[in-house]
C-alpha positions as CSV (number, residue, x, y, z in Angstrom):
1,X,-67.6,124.0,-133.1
2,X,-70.6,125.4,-130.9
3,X,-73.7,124.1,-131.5
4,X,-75.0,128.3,-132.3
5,X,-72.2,128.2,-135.1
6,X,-73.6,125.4,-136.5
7,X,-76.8,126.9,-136.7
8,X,-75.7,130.0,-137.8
9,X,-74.1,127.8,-140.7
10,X,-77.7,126.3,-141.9
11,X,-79.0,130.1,-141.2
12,X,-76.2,130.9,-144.4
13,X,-77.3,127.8,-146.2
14,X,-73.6,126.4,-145.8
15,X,-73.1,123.0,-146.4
16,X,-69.9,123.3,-144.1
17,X,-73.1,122.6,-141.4
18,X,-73.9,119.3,-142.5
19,X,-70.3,118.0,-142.1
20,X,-69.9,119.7,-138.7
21,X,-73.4,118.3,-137.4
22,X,-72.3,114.6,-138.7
23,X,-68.6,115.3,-136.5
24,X,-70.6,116.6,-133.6
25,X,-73.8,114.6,-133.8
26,X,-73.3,111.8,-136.0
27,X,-72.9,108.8,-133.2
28,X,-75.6,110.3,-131.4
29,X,-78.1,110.0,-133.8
30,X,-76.7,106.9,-134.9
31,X,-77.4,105.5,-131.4
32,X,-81.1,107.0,-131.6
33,X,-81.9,104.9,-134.7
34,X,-80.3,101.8,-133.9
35,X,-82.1,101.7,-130.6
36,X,-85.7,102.3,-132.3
37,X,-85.1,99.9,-135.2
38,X,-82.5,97.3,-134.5
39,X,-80.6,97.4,-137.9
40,X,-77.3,99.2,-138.2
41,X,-78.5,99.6,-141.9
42,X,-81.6,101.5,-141.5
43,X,-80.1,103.5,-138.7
44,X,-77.6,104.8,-141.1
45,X,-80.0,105.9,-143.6
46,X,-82.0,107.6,-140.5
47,X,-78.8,109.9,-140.1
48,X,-78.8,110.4,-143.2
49,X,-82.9,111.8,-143.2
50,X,-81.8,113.5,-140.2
51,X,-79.4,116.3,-141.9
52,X,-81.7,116.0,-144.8
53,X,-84.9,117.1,-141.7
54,X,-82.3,119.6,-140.7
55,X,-81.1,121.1,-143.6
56,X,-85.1,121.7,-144.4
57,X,-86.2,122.6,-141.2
58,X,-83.4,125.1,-139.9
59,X,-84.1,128.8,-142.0
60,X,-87.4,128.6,-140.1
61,X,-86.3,127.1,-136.8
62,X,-83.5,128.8,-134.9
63,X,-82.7,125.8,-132.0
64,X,-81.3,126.8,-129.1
65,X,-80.4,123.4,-128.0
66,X,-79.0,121.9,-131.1
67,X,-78.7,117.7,-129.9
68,X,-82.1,117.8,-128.5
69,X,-83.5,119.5,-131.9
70,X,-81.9,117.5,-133.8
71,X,-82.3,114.3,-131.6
72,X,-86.3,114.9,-131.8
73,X,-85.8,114.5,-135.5
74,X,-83.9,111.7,-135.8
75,X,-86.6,109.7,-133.2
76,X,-89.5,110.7,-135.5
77,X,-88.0,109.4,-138.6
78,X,-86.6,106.2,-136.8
79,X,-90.3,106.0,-135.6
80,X,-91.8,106.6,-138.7
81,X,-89.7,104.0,-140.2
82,X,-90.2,101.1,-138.1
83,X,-94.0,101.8,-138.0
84,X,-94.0,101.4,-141.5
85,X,-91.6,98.2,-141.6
86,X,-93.6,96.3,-138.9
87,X,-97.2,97.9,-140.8
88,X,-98.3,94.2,-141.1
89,X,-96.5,92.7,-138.1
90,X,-97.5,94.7,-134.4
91,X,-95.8,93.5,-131.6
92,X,-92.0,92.9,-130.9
93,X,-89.2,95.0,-130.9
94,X,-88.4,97.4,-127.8
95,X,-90.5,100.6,-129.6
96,X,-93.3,98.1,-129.4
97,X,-92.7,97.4,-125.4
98,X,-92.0,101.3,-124.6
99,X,-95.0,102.2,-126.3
100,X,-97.0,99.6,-124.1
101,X,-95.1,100.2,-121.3
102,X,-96.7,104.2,-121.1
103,X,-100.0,103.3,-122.5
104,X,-101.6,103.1,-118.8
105,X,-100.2,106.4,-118.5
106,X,-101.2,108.5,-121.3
107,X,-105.1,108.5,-122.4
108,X,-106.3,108.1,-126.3
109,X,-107.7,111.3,-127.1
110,X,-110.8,112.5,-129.3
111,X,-109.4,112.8,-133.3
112,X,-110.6,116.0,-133.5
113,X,-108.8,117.7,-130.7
114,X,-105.7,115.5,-131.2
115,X,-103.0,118.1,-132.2
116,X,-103.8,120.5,-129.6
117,X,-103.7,117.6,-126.5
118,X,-100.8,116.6,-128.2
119,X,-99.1,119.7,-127.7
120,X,-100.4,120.5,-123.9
121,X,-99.5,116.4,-123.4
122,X,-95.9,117.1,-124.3
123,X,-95.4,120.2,-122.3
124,X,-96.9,118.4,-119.8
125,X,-94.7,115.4,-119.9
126,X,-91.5,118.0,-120.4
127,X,-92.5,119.5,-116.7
128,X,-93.4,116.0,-115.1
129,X,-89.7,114.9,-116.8
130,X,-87.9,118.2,-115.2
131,X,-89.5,118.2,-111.9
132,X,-87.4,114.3,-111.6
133,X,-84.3,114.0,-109.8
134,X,-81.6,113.3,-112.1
135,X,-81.3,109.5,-111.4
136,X,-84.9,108.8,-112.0
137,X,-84.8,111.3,-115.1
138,X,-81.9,110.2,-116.6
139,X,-83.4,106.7,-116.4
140,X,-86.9,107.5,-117.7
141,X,-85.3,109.5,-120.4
142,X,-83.1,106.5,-121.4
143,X,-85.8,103.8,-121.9
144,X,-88.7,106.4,-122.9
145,X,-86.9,108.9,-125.3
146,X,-83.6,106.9,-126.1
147,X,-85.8,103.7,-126.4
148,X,-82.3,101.7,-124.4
149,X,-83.4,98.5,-123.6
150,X,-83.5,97.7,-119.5
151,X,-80.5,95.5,-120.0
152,X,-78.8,98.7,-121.3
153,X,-80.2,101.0,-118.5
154,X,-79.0,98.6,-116.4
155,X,-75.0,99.0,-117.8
156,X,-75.3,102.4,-118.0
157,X,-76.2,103.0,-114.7
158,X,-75.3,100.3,-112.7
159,X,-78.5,99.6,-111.0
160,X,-79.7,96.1,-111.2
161,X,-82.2,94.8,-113.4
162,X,-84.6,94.9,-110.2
163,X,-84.2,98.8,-109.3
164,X,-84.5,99.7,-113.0
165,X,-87.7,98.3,-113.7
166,X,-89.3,99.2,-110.2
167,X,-87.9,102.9,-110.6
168,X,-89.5,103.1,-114.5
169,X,-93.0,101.2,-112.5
170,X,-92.2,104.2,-110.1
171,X,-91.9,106.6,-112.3
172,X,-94.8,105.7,-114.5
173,X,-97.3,105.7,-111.7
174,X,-95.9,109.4,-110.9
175,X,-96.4,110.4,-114.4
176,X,-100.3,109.1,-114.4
177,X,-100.9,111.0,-111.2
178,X,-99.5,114.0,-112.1
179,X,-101.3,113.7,-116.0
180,X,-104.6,112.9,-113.8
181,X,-104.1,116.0,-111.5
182,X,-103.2,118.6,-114.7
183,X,-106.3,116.8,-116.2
184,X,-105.2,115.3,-119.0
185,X,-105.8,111.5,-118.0
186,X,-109.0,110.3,-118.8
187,X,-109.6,106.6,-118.0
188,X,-112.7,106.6,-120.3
């Protein structure tokens, strides 16, 4: 079924949409939550949240590309999750690495004006991530978004261990520059 059908079905409050989105979608958000929290368990009740997140969200929301809407939800549950299973215990884990990994790109902002350099912050990440050539973005995409670990980058893509991690250094030291020259990297 097309992805606009399957909207079209949560438009008409069909239920038909949840079983069409778990046929379609199902191993793909599967693979999202796994890869943020490690546990085949809590991945599964992830997808679960996710068609729940969907369900909710879609009479509102009219997605024109259904896996990355979708996908986006699943991440933020998955995240949500394992923030609040490792409250007590930072450290560990490959969200944990990822998230250290882009700290020297991104700068903390003021509380304040948070939400709104949130927003201009993604956009601006969504162009930096565009303007890549497919190699590099498919690679950044997998460890950044997908949360893969370099080892599965690596099989994926069949670059060694070497060119993985020195086209994500690469890539990371693109993203600062071009954060620093749309102004929103502040070392202070």
């Amino acid at each position: 079924m097309e992805d606009r059908d399957i909207v079209e079905l949560y438009w008409q409050r069909s239920e038909h949409a949840l079983e069409e989105t778990a046929k379609k979608y199902g191993k793909y958000f599967f693979t999202i939550a796994n890869n943020i929290l490690g546990s085949s368990e809590d991945a599964n009740e992830i997808v679960n949240d996710t068609y729940l997140g969907a369900w909710n969200s879609m009479p509102e929301n009219r997605p024109t590309v259904l896996s990355s809407y979708l996908g986006k939800i699943t991440r933020r549950l998955a995240i949500k999750r394992l923030e609040a299973r490792e409250a007590d215990k930072r450290g560990g884990g490959e969200v944990s690495l990822v998230l250290e990994e882009l700290s020297g790109c991104i700068s903390a902002g003021q509380s304040v004006e948070r939400e709104l350099e949130q927003a201009e912050l993604s956009s601006a990440i969504d162009r930096f991530v565009m303007s890549l050539p497919l190699t590099e973005r498919r690679v950044f995409l997998c460890r950044y978004w997908y949360l893969d670990s370099i080892s599965d980058i690596v099989k994926s893509s069949g670059f060694s261990q070497s060119k993985v991690k020195s086209m994500l250094h690469r890539t990371r030291k693109k993203l600062k520059l071009y954060l620093e020259k749309e102004g929103m990297y502040d070392e202070t």
